[in-house]
C-alpha positions as CSV (number, residue, x, y, z in Angstrom):
1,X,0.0,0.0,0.0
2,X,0.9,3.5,-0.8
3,X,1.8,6.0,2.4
4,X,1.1,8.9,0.3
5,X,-2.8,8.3,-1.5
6,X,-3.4,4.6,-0.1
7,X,-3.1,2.8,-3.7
8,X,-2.6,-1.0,-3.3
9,X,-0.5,-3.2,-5.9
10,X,0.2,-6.7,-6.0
11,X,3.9,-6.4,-6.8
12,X,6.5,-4.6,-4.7
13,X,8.0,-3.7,-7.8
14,X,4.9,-1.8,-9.2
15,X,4.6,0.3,-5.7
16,X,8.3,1.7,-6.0
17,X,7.4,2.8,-9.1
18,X,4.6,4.6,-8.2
19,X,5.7,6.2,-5.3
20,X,8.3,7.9,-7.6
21,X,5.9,10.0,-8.6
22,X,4.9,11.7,-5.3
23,X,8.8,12.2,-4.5
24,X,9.0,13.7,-8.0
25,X,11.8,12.0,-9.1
26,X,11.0,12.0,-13.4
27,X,12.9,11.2,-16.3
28,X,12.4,14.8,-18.3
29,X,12.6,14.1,-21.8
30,X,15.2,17.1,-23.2
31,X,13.4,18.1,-26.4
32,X,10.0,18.0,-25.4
33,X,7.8,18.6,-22.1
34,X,7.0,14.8,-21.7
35,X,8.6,12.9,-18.5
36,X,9.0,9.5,-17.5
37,X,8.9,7.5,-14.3
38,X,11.2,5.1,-15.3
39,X,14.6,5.8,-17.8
40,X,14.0,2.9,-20.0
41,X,10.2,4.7,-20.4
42,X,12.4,8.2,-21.7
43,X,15.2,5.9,-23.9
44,X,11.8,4.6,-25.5
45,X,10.4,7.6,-26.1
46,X,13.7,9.4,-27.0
47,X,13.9,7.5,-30.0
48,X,11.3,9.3,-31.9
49,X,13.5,12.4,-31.3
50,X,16.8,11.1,-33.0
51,X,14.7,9.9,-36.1
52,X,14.9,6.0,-35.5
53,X,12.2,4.7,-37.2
54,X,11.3,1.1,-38.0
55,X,8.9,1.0,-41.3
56,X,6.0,-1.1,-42.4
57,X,7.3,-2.7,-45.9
58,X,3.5,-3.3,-46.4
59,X,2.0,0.1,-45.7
60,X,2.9,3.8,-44.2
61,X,3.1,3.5,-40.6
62,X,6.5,3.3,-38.9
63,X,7.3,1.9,-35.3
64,X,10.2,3.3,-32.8
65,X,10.7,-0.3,-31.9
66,X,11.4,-3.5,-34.2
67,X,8.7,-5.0,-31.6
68,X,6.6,-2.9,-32.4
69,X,6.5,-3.3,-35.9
70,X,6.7,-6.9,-35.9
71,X,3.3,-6.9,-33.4
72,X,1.9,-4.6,-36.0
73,X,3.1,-6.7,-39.1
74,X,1.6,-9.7,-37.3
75,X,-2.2,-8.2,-36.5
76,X,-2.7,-6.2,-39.8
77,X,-0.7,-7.9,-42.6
78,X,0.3,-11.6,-41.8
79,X,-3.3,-12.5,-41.3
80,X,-3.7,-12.3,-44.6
81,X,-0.6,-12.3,-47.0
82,X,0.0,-15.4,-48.6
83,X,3.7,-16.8,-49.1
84,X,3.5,-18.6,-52.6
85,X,5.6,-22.0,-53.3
86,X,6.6,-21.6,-57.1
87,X,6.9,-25.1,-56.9
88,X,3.7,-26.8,-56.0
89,X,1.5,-23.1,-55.5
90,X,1.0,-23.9,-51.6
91,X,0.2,-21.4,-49.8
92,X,1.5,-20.2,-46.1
93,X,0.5,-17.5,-44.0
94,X,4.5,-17.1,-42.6
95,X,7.4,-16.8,-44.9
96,X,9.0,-18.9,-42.3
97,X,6.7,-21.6,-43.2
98,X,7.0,-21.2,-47.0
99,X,10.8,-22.0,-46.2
100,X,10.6,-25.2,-44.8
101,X,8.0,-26.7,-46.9
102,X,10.7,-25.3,-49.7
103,X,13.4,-28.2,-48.3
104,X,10.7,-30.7,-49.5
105,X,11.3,-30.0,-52.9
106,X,14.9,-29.8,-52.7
107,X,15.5,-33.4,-51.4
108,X,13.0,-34.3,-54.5
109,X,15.2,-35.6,-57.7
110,X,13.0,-38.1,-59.4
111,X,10.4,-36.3,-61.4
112,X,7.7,-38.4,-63.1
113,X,7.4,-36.9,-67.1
114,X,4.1,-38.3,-67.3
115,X,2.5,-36.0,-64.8
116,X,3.4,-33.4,-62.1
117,X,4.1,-36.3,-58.7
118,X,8.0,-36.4,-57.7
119,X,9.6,-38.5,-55.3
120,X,13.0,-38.7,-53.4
121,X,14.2,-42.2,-54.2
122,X,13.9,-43.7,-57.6
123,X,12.4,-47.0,-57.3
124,X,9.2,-45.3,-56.0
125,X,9.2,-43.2,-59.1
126,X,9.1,-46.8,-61.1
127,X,6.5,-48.2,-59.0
128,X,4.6,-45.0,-60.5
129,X,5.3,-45.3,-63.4
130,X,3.7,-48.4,-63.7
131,X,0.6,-46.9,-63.2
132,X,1.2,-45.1,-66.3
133,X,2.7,-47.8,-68.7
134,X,-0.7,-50.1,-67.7
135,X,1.2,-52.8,-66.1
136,X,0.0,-54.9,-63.5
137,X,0.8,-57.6,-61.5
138,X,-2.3,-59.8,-61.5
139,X,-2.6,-62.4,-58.3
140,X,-1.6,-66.5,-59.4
141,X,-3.7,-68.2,-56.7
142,X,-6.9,-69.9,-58.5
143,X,-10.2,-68.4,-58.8
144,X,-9.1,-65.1,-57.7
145,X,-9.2,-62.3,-60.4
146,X,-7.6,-59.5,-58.4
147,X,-4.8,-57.6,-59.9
148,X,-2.5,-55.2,-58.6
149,X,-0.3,-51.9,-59.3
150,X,2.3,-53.0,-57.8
151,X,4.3,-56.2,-56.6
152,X,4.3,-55.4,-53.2
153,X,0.4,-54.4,-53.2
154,X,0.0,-58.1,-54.4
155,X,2.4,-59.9,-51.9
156,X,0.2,-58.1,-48.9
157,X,-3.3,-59.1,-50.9
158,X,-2.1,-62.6,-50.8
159,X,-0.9,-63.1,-47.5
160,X,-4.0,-61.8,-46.2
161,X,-6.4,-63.2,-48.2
162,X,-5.2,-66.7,-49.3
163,X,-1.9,-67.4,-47.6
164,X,-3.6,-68.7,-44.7
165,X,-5.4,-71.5,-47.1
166,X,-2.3,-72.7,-48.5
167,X,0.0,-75.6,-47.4
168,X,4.0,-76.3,-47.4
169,X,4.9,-79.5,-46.7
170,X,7.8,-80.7,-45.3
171,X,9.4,-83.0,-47.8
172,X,10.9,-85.0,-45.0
173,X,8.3,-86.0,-42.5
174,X,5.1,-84.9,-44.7
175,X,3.8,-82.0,-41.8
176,X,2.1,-79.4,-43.5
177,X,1.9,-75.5,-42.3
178,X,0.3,-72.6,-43.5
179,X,3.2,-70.5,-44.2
180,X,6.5,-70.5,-45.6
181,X,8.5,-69.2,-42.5
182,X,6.8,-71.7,-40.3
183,X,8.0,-74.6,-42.2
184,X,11.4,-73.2,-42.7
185,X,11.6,-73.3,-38.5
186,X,10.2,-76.6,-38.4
187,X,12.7,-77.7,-40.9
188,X,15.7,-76.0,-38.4
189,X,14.4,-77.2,-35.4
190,X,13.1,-80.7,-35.9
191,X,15.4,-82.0,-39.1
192,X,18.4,-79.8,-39.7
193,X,20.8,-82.5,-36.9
194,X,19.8,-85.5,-39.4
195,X,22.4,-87.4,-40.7
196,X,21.5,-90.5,-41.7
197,X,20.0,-89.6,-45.7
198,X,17.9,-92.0,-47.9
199,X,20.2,-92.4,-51.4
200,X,16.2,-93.1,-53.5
201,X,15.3,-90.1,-52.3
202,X,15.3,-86.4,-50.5
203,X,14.2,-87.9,-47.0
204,X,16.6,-88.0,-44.0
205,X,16.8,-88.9,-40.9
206,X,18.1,-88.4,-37.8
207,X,18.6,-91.7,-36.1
208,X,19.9,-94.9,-38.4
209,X,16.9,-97.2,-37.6
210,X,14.4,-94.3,-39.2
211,X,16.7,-94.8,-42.1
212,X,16.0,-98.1,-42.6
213,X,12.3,-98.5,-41.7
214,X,12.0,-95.8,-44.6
215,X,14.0,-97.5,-47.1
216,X,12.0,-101.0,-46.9
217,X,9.5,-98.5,-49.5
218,X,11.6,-98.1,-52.0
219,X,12.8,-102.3,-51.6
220,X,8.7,-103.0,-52.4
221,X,9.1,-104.8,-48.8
222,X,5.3,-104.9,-47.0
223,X,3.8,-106.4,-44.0
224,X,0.6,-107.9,-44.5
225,X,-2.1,-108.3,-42.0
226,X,-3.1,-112.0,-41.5
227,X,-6.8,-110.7,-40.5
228,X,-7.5,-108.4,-43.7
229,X,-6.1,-107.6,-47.1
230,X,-3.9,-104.6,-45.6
231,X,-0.1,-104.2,-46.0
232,X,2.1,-101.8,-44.5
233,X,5.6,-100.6,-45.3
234,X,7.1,-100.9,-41.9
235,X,6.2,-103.2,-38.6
236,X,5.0,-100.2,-36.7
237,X,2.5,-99.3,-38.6
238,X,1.3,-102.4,-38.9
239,X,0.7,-103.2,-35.1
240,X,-0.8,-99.8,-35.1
241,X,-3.2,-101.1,-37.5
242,X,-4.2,-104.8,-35.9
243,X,-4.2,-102.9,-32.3
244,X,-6.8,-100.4,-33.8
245,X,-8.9,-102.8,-36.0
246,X,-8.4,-106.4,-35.1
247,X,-7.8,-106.2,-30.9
248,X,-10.8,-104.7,-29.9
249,X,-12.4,-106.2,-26.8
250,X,-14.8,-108.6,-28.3
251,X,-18.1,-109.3,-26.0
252,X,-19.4,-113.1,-25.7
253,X,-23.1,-114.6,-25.3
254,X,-23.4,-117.3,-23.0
255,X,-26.8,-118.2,-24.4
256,X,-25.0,-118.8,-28.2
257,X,-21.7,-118.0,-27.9
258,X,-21.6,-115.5,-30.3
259,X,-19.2,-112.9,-30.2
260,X,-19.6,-108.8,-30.7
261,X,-16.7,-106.4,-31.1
């Protein structure tokens, strides 16, 4: 609070000020009868005295400050000019703008002659291009008529849509997956130790007695069942078969001693 009229202010600073102007202490401005509180108020003022002027480019008024005029530029002229890109005719409200969408077009080298698109790196000028020269790359997988751009455009199309319907095989133990990569890792994980490789054939193994039981195929040797017309290329397979089929637990009448499986 002010001693001298009772004024209040929320900053210290703002009451020293003010109190300067009961003790009279003023900045006197030499060339005119205007006075200032504070000396940075009179060095402001003074400049309108020496002739420092700061011009609007876009109309008459002038500024004693560069502050000044660039507030002023700002509120009545930027609103509303438009910076121009030669280039591509975008438009910016800041020339500061306008010169950073200008680095755009510098990194640009590939130009397509066809029409006005550009690019930065010239393989996707080619893919454009191709748009252009009519060529397509039309999807292989049967019944499907789609066709594409692009190759890469067709490699997505087709995992998405039929990928999932087709089947690798693993030549050596018949297992099927859905994709490529998935086979390659079965492949690594369950057959790339085998050592023991069927000369007739791409098959290997990883153990000798596989070996073997595989290459009694190729020698036309079969193991018949002695309870039905089936033969089978290795032992195994056929126990499998007469434990499945032929060992069932058979039930017994005692009033005719037929038997039910």
């Amino acid at each position: 609070t002010c001693n001298y009229c009772l004024k209040t202010y929320s900053f210290k600073y703002e009451l020293r000020t003010h109190i300067l102007t009961h003790e009279g202490i003023r900045f006197p401005c030499k060339k005119c009868s205007a006075s200032f509180s504070q000396k940075q108020s009179l060095n402001r003022h003074q400049l309108a005295h020496e002739g420092i002027k700061f011009p609007c480019n876009k109309c008459s008024a002038s500024f004693s400050q560069k502050g000044y005029l660039k507030t002023h530029q700002l509120a009545v002229h930027e609103s509303i000019t438009k910076f121009t890109c030669n280039e591509c005719l975008k438009t910016f409200s800041l020339e500061i703008h306008l010169k950073r969408h200008l680095l755009t077009h510098r990194r640009i080298r590939f130009s397509c002659d066809q029409c006005s698109k550009s690019y930065s790196e010239k393989g996707s000028l080619k893919k454009h291009q191709q748009e252009h020269e009519g060529i397509s790359f039309p999807c292989d997988y049967r019944d499907c008529s789609k066709s594409y751009s692009n190759r890469g455009t067709l490699t997505a199309h087709q995992r998405m849509v039929h990928e999932h319907f087709k089947k690798h095989t693993c030549n050596q133990c018949l297992e099927t997956f859905s994709r490529k990569s998935d086979l390659e890792k079965h492949k690594i994980l369950t057959h790339e130790g085998n050592r023991f490789s069927c000369d007739k054939c791409s098959k290997s193994y990883s153990e000798k007695q596989s070996l073997k039981r595989h290459q009694l195929v190729h020698e036309g040797i079969r193991f018949p069942c002695d309870k039905c017309p089936k033969t089978y290329a290795d032992k195994s397979a056929l126990r499998r078969h007469v434990r499945e089929h032929h060992e069932s637990t058979r039930v017994v009448c005692h009033e005719c001693s037929q038997s039910f499986s």
